[in-house]
LOLUMKE-196847 format. One record per residue (C-alpha): x, y, z; residue in three letters; chain; residue number from 1. Coordinates in steps of 0.1 Angstrom, whole numbers, padded with zeros to 4 digits. Layout:
BEGIN
@xx: X	yy: Y	zz: Z	code: Ala	unit: A	pos: NUM
...
***
This chain:
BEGIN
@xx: 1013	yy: 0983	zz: 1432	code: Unk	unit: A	pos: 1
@xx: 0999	yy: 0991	zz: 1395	code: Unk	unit: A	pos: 2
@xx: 0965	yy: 0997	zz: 1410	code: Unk	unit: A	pos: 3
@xx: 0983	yy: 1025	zz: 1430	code: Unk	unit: A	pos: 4
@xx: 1008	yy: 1038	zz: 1404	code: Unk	unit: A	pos: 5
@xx: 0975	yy: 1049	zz: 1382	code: Unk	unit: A	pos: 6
@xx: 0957	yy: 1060	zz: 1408	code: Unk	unit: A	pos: 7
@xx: 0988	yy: 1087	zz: 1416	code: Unk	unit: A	pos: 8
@xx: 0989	yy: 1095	zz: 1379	code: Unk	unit: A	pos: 9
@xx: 0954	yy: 1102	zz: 1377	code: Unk	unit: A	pos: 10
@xx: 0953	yy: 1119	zz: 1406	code: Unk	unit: A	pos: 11
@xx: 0989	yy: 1145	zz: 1398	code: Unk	unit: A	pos: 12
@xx: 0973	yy: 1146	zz: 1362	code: Unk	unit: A	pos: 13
@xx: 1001	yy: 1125	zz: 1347	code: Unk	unit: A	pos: 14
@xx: 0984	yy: 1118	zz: 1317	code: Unk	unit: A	pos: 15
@xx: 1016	yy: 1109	zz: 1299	code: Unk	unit: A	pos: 16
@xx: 1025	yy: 1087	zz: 1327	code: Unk	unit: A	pos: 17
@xx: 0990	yy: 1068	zz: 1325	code: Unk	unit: A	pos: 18
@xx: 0990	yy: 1059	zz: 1295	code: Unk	unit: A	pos: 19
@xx: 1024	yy: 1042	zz: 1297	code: Unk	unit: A	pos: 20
@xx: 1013	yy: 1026	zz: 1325	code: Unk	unit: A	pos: 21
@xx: 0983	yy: 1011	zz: 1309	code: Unk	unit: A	pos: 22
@xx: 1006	yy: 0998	zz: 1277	code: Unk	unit: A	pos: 23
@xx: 1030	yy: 0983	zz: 1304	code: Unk	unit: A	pos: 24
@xx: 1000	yy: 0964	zz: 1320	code: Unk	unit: A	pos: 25
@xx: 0987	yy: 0953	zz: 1282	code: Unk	unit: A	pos: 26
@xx: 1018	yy: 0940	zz: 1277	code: Unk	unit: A	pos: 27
@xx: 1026	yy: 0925	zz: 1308	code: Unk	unit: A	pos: 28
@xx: 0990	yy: 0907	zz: 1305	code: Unk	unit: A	pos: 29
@xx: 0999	yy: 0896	zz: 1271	code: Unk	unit: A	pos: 30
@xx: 1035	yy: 0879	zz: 1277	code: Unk	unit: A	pos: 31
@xx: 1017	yy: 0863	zz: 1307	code: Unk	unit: A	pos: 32
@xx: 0994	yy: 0848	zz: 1281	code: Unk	unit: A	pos: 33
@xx: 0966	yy: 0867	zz: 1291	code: Unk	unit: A	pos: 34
@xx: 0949	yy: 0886	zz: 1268	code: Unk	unit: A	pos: 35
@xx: 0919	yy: 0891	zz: 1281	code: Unk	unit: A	pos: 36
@xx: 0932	yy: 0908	zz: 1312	code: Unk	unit: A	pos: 37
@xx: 0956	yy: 0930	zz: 1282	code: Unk	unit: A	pos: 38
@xx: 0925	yy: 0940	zz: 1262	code: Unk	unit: A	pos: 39
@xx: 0912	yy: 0967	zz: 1289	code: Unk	unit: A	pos: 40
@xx: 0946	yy: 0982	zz: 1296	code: Unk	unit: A	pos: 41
@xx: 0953	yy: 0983	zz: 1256	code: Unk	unit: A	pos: 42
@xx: 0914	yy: 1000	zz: 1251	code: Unk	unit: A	pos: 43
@xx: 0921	yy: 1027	zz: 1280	code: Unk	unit: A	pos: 44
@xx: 0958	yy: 1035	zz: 1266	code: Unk	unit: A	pos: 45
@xx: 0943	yy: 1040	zz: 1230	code: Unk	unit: A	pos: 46
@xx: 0915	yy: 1064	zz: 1242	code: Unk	unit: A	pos: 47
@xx: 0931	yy: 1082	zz: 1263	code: Unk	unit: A	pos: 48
@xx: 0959	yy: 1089	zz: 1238	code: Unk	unit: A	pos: 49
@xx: 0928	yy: 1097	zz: 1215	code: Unk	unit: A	pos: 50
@xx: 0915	yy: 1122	zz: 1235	code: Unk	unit: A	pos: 51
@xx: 0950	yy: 1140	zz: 1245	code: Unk	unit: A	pos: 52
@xx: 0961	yy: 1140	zz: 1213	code: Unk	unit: A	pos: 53
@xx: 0996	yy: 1120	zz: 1221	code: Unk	unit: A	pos: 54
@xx: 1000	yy: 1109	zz: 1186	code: Unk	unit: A	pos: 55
@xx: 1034	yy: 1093	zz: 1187	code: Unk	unit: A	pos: 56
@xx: 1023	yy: 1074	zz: 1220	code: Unk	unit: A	pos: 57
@xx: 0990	yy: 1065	zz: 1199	code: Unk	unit: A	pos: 58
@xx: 1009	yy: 1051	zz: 1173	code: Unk	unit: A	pos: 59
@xx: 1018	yy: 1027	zz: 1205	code: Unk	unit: A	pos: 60
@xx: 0989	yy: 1021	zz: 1219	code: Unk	unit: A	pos: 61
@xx: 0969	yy: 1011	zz: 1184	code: Unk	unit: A	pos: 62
@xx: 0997	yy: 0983	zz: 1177	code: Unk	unit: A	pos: 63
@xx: 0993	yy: 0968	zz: 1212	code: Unk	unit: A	pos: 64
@xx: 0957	yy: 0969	zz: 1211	code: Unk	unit: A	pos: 65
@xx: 0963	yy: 0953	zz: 1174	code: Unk	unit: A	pos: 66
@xx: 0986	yy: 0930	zz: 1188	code: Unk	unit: A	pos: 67
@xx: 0958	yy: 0921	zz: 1219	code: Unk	unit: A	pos: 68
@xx: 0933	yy: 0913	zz: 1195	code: Unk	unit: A	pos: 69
@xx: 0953	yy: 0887	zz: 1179	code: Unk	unit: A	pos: 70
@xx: 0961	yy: 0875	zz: 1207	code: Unk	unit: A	pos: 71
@xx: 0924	yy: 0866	zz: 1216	code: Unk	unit: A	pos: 72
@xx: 0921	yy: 0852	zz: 1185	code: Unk	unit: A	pos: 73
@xx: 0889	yy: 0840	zz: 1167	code: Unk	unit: A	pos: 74
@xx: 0877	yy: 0860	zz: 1130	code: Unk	unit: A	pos: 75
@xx: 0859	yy: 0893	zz: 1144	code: Unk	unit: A	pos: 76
@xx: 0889	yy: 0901	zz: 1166	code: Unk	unit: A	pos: 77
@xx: 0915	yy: 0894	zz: 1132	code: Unk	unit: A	pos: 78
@xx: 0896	yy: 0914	zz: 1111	code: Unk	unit: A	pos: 79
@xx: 0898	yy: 0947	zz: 1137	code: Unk	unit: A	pos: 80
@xx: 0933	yy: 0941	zz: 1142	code: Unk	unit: A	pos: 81
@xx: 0936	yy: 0946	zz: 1105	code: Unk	unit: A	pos: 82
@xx: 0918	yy: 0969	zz: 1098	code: Unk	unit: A	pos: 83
@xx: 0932	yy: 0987	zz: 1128	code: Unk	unit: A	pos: 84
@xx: 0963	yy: 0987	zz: 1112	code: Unk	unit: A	pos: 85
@xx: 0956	yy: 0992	zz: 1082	code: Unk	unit: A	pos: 86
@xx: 0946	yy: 1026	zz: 1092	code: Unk	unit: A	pos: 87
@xx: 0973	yy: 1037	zz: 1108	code: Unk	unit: A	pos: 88
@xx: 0998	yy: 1020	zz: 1091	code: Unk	unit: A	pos: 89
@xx: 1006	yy: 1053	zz: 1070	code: Unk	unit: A	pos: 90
@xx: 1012	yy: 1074	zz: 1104	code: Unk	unit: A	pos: 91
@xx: 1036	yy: 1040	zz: 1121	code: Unk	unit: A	pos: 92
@xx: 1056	yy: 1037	zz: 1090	code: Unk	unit: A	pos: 93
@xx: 1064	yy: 1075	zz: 1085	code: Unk	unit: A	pos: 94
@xx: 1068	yy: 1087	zz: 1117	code: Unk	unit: A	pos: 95
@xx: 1074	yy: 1060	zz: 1145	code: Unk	unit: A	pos: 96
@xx: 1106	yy: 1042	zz: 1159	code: Unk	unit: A	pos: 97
@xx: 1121	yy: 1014	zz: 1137	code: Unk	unit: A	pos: 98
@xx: 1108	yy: 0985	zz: 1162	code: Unk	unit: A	pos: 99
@xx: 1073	yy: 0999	zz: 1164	code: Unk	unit: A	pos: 100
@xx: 1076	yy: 0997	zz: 1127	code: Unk	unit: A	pos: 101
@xx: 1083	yy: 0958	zz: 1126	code: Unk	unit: A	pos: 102
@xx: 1059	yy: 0953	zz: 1155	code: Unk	unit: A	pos: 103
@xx: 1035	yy: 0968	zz: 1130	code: Unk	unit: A	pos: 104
@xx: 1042	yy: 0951	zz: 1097	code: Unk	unit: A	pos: 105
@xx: 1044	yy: 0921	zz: 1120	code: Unk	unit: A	pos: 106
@xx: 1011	yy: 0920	zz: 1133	code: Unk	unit: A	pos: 107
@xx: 0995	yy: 0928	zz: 1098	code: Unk	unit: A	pos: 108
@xx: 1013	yy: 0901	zz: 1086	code: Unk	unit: A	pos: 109
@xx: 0996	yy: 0879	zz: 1115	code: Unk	unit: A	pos: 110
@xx: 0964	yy: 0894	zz: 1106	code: Unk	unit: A	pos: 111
@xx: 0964	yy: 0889	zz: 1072	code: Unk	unit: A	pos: 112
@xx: 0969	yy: 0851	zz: 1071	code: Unk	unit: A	pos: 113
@xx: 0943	yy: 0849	zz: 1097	code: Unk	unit: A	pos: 114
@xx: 0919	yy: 0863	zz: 1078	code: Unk	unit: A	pos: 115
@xx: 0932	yy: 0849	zz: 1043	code: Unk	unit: A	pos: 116
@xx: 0905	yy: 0828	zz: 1031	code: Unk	unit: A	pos: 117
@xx: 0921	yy: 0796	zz: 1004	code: Unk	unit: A	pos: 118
@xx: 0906	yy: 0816	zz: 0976	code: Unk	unit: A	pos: 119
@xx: 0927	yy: 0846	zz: 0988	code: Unk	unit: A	pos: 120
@xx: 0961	yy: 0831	zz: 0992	code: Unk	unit: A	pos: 121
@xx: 0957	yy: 0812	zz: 0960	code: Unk	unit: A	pos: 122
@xx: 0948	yy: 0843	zz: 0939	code: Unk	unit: A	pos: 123
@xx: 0975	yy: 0864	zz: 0955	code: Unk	unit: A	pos: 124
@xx: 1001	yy: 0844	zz: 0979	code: Unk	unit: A	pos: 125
@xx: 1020	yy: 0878	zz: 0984	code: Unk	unit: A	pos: 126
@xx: 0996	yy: 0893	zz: 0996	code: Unk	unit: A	pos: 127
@xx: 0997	yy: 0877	zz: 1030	code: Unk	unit: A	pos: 128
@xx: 1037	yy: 0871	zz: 1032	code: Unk	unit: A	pos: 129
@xx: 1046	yy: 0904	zz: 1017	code: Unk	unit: A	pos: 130
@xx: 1037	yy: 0927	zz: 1055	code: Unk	unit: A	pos: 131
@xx: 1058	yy: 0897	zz: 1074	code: Unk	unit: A	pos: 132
@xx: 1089	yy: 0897	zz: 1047	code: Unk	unit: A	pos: 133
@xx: 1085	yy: 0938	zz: 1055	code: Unk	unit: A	pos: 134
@xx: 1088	yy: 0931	zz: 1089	code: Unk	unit: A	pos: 135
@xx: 1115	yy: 0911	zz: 1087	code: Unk	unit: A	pos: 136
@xx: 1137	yy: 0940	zz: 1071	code: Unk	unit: A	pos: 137
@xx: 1130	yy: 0965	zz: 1093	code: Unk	unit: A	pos: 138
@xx: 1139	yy: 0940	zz: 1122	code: Unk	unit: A	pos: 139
@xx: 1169	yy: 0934	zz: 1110	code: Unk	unit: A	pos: 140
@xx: 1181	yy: 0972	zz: 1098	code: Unk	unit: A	pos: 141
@xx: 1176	yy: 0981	zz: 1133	code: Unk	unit: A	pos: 142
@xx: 1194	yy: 0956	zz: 1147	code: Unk	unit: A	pos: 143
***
């Protein structure tokens, strides 16, 4: 069925459409536990908001693909994830929807102690709770 639905939004030029279809498989793939089978769908929703210029759907796309990358786990994948966000962040935080906000602060927050060496959280504990404590408040203004 999924294999279908993008092949009639490629097809009818449904760009918008494709690309929501590609964060819907990400995310299926990644409550299934599977993020390896999320990583392609969150890659292809990314570029292709890239290249259409859907900015508020990119905003999307960057913090699944963020999210993906934590999910696989291991340094090199934490570290993209973070920096990831940490160059969008500005853009989520000024112009996206209250939940994509937490989702965001959320992940960083997830990033951040993964790639917090002991040296790191000693010199600067904050730091690494400060993104999840920012999460938490934006979770719970919106309800």
């Amino acid at each position: 069925v999924a294999h279908a639905a993008q092949e009639h939004a490629h097809a009818g030029g449904l760009r918008t459409e494709l690309v929501r279809l590609h964060l819907l498989l990400a995310r299926t793939h990644r409550a299934a536990e599977s993020p390896f089978t999320a990583l392609p769908y969150a890659l292809a929703a990314s570029a292709l908001c890239k290249s259409l210029g859907l900015e508020g759907l990119h905003a999307e796309a960057v913090v699944t693909l963020a999210e993906t990358w934590l999910d696989l786990g291991g340094e090199g994948c934490c570290v993209a994830a973070k920096e990831l966000l940490m160059r969008w962040l500005p853009q989520i935080l000024g112009n996206s929807e209250a939940f994509l906000q937490g989702r965001a602060l959320l992940a960083l927050g997830k990033a951040t102690l993964s790639t917090a060496t002991a040296a790191d959280l000693a010199s600067d504990p904050h730091a690494a709770l400060e993104p999840l404590a920012d999460a938490a408040a934006v979770f719970a203004e919106a309800g």
